[in-house]
ROPABA-275942 format. One record per atom (N, C-alpha, C): residue number from 1; x, y, z; residue in three letters; atom name. Coordinates in steps of 0.1 Angstrom, whole numbers. Layout:
N
NODE;NUM;X;Y;Z;ALA;CA
...
This chain:
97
NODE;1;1108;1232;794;UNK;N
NODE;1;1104;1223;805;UNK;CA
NODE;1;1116;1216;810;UNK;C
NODE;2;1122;1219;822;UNK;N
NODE;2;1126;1211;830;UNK;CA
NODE;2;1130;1195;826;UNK;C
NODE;3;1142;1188;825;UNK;N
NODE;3;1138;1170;824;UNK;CA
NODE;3;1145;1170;841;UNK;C
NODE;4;1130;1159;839;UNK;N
NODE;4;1132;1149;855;UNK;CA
NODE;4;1141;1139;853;UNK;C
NODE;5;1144;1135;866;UNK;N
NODE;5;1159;1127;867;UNK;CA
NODE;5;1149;1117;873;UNK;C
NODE;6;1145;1104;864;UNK;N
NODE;6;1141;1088;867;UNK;CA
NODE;6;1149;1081;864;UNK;C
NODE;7;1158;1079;868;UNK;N
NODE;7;1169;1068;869;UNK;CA
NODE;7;1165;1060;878;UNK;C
NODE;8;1162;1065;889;UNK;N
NODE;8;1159;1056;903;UNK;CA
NODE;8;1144;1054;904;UNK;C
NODE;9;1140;1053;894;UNK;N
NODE;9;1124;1057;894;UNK;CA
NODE;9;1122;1042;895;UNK;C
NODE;10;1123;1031;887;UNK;N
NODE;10;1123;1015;887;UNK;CA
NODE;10;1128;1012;902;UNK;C
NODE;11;1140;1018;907;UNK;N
NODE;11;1142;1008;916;UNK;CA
NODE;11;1136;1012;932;UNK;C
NODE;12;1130;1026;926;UNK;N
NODE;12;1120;1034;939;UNK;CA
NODE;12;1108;1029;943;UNK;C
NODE;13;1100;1022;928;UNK;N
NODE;13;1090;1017;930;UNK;CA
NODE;13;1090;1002;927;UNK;C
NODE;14;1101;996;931;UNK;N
NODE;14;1102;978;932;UNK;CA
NODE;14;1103;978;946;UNK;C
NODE;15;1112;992;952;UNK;N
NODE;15;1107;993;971;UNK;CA
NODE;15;1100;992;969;UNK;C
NODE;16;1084;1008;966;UNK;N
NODE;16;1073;1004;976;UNK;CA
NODE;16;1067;994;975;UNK;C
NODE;17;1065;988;960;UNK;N
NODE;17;1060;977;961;UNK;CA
NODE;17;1063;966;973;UNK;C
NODE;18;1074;963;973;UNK;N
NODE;18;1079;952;983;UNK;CA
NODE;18;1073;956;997;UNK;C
NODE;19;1072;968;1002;UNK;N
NODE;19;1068;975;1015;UNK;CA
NODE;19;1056;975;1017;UNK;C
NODE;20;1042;977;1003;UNK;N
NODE;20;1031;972;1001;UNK;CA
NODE;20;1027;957;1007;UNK;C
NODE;21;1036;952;993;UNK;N
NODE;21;1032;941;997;UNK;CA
NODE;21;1036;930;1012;UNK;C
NODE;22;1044;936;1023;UNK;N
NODE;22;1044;935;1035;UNK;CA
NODE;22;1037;939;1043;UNK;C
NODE;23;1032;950;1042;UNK;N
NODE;23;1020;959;1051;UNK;CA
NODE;23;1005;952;1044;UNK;C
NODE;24;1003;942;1031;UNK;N
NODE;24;990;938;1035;UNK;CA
NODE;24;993;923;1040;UNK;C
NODE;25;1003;916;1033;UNK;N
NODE;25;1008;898;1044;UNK;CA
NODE;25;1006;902;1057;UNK;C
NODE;26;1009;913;1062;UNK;N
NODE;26;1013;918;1080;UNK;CA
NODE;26;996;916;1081;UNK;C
NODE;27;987;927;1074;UNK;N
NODE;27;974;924;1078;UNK;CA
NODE;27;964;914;1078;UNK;C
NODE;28;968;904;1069;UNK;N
NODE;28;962;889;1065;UNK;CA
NODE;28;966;880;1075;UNK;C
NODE;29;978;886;1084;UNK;N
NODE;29;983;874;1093;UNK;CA
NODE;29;974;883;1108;UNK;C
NODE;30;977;894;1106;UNK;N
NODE;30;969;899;1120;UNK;CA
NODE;30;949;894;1120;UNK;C
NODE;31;946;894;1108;UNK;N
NODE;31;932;895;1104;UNK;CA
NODE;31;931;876;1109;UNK;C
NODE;32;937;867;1101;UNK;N
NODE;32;937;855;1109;UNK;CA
NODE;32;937;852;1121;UNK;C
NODE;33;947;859;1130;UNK;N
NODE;33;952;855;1144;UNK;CA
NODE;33;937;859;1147;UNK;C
NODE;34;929;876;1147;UNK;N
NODE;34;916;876;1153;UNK;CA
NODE;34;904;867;1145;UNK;C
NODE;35;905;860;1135;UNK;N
NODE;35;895;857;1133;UNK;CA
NODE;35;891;841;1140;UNK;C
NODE;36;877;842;1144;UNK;N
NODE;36;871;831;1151;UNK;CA
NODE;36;868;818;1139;UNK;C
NODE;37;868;819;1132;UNK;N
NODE;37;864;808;1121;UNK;CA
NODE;37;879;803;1115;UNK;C
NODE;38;885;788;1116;UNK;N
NODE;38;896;785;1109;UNK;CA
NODE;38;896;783;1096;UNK;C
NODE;39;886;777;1086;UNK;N
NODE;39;886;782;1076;UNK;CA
NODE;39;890;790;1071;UNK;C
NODE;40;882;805;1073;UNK;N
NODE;40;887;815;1068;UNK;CA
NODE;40;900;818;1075;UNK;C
NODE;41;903;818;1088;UNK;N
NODE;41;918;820;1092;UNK;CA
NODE;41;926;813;1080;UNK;C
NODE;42;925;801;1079;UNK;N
NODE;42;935;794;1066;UNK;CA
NODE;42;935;800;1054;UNK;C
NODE;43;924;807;1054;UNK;N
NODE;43;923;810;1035;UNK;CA
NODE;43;933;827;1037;UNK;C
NODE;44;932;835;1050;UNK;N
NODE;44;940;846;1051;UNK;CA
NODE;44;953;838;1053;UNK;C
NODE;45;955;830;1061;UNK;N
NODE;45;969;827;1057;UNK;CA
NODE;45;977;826;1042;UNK;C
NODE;46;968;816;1034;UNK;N
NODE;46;970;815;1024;UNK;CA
NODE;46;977;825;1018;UNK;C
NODE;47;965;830;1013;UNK;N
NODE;47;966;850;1008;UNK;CA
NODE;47;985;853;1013;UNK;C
NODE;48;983;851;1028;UNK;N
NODE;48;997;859;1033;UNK;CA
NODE;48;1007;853;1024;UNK;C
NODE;49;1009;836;1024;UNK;N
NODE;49;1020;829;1018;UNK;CA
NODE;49;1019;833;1004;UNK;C
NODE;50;1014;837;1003;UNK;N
NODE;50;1007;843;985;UNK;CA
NODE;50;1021;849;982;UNK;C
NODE;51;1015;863;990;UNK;N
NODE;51;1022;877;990;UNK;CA
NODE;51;1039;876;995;UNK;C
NODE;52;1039;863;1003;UNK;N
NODE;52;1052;865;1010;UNK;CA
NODE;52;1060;857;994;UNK;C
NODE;53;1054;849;987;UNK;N
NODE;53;1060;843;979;UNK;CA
NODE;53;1067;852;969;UNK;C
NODE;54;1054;867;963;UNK;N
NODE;54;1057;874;956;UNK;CA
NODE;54;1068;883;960;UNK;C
NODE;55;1064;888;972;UNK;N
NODE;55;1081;895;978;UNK;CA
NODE;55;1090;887;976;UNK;C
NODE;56;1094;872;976;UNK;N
NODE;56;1107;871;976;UNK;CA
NODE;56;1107;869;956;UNK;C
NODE;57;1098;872;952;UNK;N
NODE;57;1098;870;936;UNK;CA
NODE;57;1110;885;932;UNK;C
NODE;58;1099;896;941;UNK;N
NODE;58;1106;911;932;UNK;CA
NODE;58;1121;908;941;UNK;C
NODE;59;1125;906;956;UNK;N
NODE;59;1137;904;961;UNK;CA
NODE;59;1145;900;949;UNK;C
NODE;60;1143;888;942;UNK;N
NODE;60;1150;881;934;UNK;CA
NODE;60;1155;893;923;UNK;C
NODE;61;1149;900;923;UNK;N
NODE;61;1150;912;909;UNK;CA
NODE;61;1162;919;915;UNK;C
NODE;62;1161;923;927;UNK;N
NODE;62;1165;936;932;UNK;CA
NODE;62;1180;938;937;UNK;C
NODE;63;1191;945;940;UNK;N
NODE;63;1203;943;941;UNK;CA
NODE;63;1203;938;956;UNK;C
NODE;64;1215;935;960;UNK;N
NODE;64;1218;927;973;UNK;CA
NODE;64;1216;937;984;UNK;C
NODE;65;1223;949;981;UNK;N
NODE;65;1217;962;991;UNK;CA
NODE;65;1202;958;995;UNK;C
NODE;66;1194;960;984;UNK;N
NODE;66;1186;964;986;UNK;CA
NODE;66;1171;949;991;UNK;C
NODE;67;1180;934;993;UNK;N
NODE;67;1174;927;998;UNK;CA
NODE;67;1178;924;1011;UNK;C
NODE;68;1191;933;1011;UNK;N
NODE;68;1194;930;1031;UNK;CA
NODE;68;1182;936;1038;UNK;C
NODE;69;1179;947;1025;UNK;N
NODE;69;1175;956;1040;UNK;CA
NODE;69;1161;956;1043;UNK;C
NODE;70;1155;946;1040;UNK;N
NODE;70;1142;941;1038;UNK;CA
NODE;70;1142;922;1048;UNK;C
NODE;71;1154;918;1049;UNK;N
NODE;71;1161;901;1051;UNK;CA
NODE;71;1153;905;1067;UNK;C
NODE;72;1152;912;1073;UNK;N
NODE;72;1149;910;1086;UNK;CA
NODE;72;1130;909;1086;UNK;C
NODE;73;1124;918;1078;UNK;N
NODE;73;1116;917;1078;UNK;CA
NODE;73;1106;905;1069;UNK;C
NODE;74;1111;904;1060;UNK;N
NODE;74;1108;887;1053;UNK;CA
NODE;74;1108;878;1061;UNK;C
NODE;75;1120;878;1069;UNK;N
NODE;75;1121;862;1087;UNK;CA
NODE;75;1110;868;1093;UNK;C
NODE;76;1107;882;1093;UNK;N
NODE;76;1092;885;1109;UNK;CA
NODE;76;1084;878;1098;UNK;C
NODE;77;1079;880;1087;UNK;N
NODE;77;1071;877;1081;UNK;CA
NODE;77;1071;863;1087;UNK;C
NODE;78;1077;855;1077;UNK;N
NODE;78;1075;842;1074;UNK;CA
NODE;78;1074;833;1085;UNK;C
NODE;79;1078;838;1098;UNK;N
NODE;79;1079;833;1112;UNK;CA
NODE;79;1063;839;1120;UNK;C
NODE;80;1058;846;1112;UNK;N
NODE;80;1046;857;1117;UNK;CA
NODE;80;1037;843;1112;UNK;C
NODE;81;1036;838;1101;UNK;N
NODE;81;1029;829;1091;UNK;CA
NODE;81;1027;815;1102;UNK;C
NODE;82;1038;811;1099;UNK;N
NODE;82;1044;800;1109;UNK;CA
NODE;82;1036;797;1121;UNK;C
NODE;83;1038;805;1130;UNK;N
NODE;83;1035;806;1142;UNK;CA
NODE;83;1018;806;1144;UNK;C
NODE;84;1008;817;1140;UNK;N
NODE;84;996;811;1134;UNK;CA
NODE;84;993;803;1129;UNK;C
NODE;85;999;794;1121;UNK;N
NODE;85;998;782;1110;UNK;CA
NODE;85;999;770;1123;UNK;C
NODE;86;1003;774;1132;UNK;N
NODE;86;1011;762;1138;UNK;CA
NODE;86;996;753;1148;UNK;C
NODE;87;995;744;1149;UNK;N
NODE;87;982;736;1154;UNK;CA
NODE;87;978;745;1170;UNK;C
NODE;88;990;750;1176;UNK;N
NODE;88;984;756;1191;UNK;CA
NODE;88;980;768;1192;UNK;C
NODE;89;981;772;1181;UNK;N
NODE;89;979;788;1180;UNK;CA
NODE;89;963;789;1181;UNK;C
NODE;90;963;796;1188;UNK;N
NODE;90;947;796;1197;UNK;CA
NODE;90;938;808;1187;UNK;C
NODE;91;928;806;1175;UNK;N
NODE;91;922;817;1168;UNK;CA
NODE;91;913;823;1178;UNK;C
NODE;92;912;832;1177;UNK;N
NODE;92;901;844;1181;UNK;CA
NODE;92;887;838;1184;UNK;C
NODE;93;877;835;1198;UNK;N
NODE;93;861;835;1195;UNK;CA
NODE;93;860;845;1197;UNK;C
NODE;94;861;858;1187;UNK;N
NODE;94;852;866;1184;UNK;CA
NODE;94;847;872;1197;UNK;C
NODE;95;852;869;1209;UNK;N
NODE;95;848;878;1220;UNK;CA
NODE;95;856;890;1223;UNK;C
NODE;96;868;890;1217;UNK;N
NODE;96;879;902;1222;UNK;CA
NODE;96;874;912;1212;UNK;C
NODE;97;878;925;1217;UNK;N
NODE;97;877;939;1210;UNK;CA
NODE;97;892;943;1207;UNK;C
């Protein structure tokens, strides 16, 4: 039997995690912007600041390479959060498709 080469195997899967967990904050913040109820809008935000917390948790783990290349996308995030969070941000009535 063949040996597999996992060396990069930890730091392959501390990416997708991180990429995960941006592609569901991205959804929590889109799912708020449409949602007509602010409550729940707040409680998805929540959720997002959750996840955005946890990405910069694994960032902390991960070499400097490998947090530049994510640094652009953590500012869309956290600026994505922001901006819905912000008092003018107009939620969804539930009339748009």
């Amino acid at each position: 039997m063949p040996i597999r080469d996992t060396s990069g195997l930890g730091q392959r899967t501390a990416r997708e995690l991180v990429h995960a967990d941006f592609e569901v904050a991205r959804n929590f913040v889109e799912m708020a912007q449409n949602e007509s109820e602010r409550d729940l809008a707040g409680q998805l935000l929540f959720k997002a600041e959750g996840i955005l917390s946890e990405i910069r948790l694994r960032l902390g783990r991960m070499s400097s390479d490998q947090r530049e290349a994510v640094e652009a996308q953590l500012k869309e995030l956290s600026e994505s959060i922001e901006r819905t969070r912000a008092p003018g941000f107009r939620i969804s009535d539930g009339s748009e498709t």
